[in-house]
N, C-alpha and C positions, 0 to 999 in steps of 0.2 A: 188739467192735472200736470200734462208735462210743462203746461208753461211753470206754473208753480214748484215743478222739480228745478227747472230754469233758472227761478231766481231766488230758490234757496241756495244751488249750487253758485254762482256768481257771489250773493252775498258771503255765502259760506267762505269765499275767498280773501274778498276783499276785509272778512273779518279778520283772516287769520295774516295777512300780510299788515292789517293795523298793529294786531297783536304783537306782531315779530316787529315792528318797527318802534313800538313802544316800550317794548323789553331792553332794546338798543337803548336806550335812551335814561339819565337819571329819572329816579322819580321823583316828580315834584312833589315842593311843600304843599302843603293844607294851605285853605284859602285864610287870608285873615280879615278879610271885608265883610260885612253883615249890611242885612239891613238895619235901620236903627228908627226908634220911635220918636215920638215927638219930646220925650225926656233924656234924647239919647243913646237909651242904653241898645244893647247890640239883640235883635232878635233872634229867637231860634223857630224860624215855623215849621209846624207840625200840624197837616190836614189834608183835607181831600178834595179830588176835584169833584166839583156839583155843578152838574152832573150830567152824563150820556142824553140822560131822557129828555135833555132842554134842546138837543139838535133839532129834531125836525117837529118841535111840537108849536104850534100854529102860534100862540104868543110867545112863543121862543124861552119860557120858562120850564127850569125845571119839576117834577114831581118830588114836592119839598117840600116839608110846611115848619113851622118855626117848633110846632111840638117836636119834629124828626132832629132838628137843630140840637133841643133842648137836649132829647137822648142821646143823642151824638157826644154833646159839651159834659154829661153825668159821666159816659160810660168810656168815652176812651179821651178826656182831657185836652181836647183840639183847640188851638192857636189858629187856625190858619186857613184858611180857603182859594183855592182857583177855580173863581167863577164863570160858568162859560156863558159867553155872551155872544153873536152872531152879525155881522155886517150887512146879512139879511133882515135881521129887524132892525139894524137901528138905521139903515138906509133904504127902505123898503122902494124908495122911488129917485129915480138920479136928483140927488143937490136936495132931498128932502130926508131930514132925521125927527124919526117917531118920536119926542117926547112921552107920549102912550107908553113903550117898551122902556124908555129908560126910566117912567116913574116905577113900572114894576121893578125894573134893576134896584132902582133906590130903594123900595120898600123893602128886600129882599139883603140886601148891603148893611139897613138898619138891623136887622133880626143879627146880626153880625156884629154891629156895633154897639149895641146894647151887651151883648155878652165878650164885649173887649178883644175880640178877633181882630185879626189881619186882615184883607181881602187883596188878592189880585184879581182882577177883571182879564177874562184870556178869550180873545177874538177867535172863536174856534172855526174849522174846518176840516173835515175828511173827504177827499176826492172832488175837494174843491164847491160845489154847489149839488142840492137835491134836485137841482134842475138839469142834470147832467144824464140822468136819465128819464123815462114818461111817469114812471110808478111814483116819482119823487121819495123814494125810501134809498137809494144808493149812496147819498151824499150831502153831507150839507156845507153850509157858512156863506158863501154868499148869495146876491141876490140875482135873481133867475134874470133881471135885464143886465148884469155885467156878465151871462154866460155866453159864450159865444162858442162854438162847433163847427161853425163853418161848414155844417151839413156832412161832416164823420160822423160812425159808426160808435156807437159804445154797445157793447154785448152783454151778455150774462155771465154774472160768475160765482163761483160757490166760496170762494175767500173775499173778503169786500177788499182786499190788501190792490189782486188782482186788476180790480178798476184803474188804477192807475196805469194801467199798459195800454189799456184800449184808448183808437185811435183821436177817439172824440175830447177823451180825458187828456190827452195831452195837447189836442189844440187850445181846449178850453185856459191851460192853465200859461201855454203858449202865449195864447193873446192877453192874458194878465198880466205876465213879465215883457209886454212888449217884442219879444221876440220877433213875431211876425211883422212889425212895422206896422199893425194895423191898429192897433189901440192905447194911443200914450195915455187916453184921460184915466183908466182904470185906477192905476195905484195911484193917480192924482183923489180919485174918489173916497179911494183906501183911505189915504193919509187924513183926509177931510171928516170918513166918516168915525177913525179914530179921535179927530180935533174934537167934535159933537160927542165923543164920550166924555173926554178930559175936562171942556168944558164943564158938563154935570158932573163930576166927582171932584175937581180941583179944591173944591173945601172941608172934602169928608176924609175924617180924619181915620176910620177905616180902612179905605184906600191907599193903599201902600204900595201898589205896582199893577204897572200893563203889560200882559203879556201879549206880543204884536201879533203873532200868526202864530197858530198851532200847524206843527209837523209841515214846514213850509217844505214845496214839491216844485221842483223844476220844469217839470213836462218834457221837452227833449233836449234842454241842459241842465247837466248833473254836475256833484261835482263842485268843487274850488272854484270852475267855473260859473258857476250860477251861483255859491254862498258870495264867492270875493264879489262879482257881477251884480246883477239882481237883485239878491236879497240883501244885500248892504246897501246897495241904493234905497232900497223899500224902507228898510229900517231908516235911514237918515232924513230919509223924506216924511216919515210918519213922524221921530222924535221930534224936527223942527215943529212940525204943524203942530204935535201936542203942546211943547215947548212957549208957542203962542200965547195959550189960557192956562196951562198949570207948569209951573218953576219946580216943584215940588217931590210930585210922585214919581216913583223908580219907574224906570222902561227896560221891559225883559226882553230880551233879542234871544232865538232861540237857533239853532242850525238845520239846515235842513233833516228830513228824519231817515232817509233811505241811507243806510251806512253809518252816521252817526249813533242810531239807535242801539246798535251790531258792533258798539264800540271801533269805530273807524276814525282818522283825525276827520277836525273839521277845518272847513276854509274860509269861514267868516272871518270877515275884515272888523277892526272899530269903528264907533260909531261917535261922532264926535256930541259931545253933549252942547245946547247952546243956553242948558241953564246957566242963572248965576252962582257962583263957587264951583264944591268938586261936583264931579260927575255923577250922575246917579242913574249910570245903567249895568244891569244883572245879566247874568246869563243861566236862561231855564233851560238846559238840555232833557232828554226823555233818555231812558234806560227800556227796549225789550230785546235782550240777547235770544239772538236768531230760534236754538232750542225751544225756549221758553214762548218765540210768537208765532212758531207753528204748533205748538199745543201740545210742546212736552212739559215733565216732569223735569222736577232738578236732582235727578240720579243719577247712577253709576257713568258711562262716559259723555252724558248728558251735562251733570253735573260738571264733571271738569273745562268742557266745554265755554258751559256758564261763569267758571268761574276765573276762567283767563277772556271771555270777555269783559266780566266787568273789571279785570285788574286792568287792563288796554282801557274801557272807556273811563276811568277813575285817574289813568294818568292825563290822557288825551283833554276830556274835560279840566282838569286845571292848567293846564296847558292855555287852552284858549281862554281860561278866563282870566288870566294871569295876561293873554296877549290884548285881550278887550281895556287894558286899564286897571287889574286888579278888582274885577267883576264880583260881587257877591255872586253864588251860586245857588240856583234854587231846582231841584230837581222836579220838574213840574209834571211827569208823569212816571209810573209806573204800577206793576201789578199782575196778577193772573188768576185764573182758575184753582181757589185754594183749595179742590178735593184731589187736584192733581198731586202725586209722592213727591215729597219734599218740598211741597211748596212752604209752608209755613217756615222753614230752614234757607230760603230762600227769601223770602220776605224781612226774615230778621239777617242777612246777610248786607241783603239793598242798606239797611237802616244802620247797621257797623257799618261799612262804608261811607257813606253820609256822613255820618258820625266823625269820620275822622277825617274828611275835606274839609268839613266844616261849613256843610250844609243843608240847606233846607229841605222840604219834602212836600209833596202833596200825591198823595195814592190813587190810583184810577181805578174803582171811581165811588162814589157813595149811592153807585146806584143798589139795590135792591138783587140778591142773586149771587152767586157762586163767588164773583170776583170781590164781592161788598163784604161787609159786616154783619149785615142780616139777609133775611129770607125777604120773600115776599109780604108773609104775615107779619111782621115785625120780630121775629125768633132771632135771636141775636147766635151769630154765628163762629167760628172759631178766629177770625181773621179781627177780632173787638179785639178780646183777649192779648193778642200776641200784638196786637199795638197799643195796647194801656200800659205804655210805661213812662216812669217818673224823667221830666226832662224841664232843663232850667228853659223857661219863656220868655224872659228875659234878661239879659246881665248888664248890671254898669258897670262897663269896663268892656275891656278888649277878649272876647272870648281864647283861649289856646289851645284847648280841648278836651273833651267830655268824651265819655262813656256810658250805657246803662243797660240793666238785666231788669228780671221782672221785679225786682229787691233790694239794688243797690242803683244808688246813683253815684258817679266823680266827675267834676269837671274845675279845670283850674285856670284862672282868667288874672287879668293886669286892671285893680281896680281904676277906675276913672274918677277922682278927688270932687270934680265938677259934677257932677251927676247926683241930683238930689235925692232919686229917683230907689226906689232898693232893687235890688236882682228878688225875681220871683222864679218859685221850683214849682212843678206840678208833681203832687204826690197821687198814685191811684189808690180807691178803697178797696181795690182786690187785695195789694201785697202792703199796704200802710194803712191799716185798720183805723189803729190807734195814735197816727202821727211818726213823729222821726225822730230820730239820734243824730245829730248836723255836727260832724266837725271840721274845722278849719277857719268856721268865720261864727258870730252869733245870729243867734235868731230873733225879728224884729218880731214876728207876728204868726200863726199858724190858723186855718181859716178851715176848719172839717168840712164847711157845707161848699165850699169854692174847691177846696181840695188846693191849695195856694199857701207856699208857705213864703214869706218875706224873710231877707238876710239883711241885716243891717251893713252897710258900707266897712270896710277894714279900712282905719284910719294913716294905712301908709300906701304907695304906688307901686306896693313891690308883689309878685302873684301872688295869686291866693289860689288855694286848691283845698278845695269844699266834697266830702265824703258823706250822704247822705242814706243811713239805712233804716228800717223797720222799728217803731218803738216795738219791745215787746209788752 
């Protein structure tokens, strides 16, 4: 417990020294980069990550099945997926990748691609490997022969956060970043065993992005140092190797999570792309302000807390995406305990925010439970609700920026002439029963059972700003 007082207190700091250094500072523009589909037109994604339960579960899948999809795709309108995927399955032996695991990925990719999703594929990890302690329940993502310990100590803890300080968790993550001089093949492995993904995805056309490491951890360098250092290295050396078999798919580079999370800058460097043309790498940062990840509420001086971190991490993140190349931004994690007060006031805070950088989302997580959408028996929970709202899926053209409530949608974009393709709106059947009242552009087509409504292209170059509300 007092170490946990320890490093609330320290973060507690370096939050509030981001905060004060970001207030310094103009606020940047909204990003204008998107991803974009195979038509072009600029994505808006909208989903969740699937899921917790594929960490340490023996085929590395998660507790999913294409009917949970189907209610998912009915009841709150989802574009988008970050799927997590493990270095422990798909490298289960040095220089050898399971095929096995990645037809289940593929099969699992398709139930996605049939229903016209997005996917990003997200190499995950918490405290580095389950092999990091005996019980194998502490930790996942990779694989138990690239842990190494060097015969430290990892203890018990009642925060899983905590694991990261014990002595064993920091060598282990030590010898992955080479630090120690004792293991350069490791991220050699990484990069390899990311190539063996990209290989199998480079033609599926629901694959849209890799996200390289979740919540990457320095072990005993932190810091500018270890994001400029290490994990720029990591990332250039993985983008090449992908770079090898697929030209195509975005690479999301993420920042480390200790301090970035907590709205802190970040010190990742670019990453140079070796596809051919423009660049096509994102950057996924994670959002839990400090209150919110030890397990409060977003109230009275909670609240405020909350909400000059995420004013600091909303500059800071375009900040660095802006210093990446003008990075699409995809916010790959976020979320909490929604019986906690004022969360749901908080979750639609995260999504205005978003909203007005100009980007993406994926919510943590679709598992089952307090934090999800439903219960365990499938009871659909409040957290459905207050993310069923109407948002363009796709736009030809240069998005500029949108807005939306549970009944109104606005967003205003610079149409694209080239673009054959129509801008598509998701309407929900809670608050659009009956269809819509669209002004600003016509309507090509309205789909009740898809809940999709198509805009026909505005035949000049000049913005358009689209007002969509309730037929009554």
């Amino acid at each position: 417990m007092r170490r946990s007082r320890m490093l609330a207190a320290v973060v507690g700091a370096l939050v509030l020294v981001g905060g004060v250094g970001a207030a310094l500072r103009a606020a940047p523009a909204p990003s204008t980069a998107f991803l974009t589909d195979d038509a072009g037109r600029a994505l808006i994604l909208n989903g969740f990550n699937t899921a917790s339960s594929a960490k340490i579960a023996p085929d590395g899948m998660p507790t999913f099945t294409e009917a949970d999809l189907d209610r998912e795709h009915t009841d709150m309108g989802t574009n988008f997926v970050r799927f997590l995927i493990s270095w422990r399955s798909v490298e289960p032996e040095p220089g050898v990748y399971s095929q096995e695991y990645l037809d289940r990925v593929a099969e699992r990719v398709g139930w996605y691609a049939e229903r016209g999703y997005s996917v990003m594929l997200d190499m995950h990890q918490d405290v580095y490997s389950s092999a990091v302690t005996p019980s194998g329940q502490n930790g996942n993502g990779a694989p138990a022969w690239a842990t190494y310990l060097d015969g430290l100590p990892v203890g018990d803890n009642d925060m899983w956060e905590m694991y990261y300080l014990e002595p064993g968790v920091m060598r282990v993550f030590d010898n992955f970043w080479n630090t120690t001089g004792a293991h350069p093949e490791l991220t050699d492995h990484y990069a390899n065993a990311w190539r063996a993904v990209a290989e199998r995805f480079a033609d599926s056309p629901a694959v849209v992005a890799y996200d390289l490491m979740n919540e990457p951890y320095g072990g005993t360098l932190q810091g500018p140092s270890f994001e400029a250092g290490p994990l720029t290295a990591l990332y250039q050396k993985t983008s090449d190797a992908i770079r090898t078999v697929d030209q195509d798919t975005w690479v999301c580079v993420a920042p480390q999570a200790m301090g970035t999370n907590w709205g802190t800058p970040s010190g990742l460097r670019a990453v140079a792309d070796a596809r051919d043309g423009e660049q096509r790498i994102a950057y996924c940062p994670h959002i839990y302000p400090l209150p919110m990840d030890l397990g409060g509420g977003y109230t009275g001086s909670s609240r405020a807390q909350v909400d000059a971190t995420i004013d600091a991490w909303r500059g800071n993140t375009l900040r660095t995406a802006a210093a990446l190349g003008n990075a699409p931004i995809i916010l790959g994690e976020f979320g909490l305990d929604t019986t906690l007060p004022g969360a749901l006031d908080y979750v639609e805070r995260i999504y205005d925010t978003a909203r007005a950088m100009g980007a993406g989302v994926s919510y943590w997580s679709r598992d089952p439970g307090p934090w999800g959408p439903y219960e365990a028996d499938g009871t659909e929970r409040n957290l459905a609700a207050t993310l069923d709202k109407p948002y363009p899926r796709a736009i030809a053209g240069s998005p500029l920026e949108w807005s939306a409530g549970a009944d109104r949608l606005e967003f205003s974009y610079v149409p694209n002439l080239s673009i054959t393709a129509p801008t598509e709106v998701y309407l929900p059947a809670r608050t659009f029963p009956h269809g819509a009242n669209v002004e600003g552009v016509h309507v090509a087509n309205w789909n009740p059972d898809t809940r999709i409504l198509t805009l026909r292209a505005p035949d000049t170059r000049q913005p358009a700003t689209v007002t969509v509300t309730p037929r009554r």
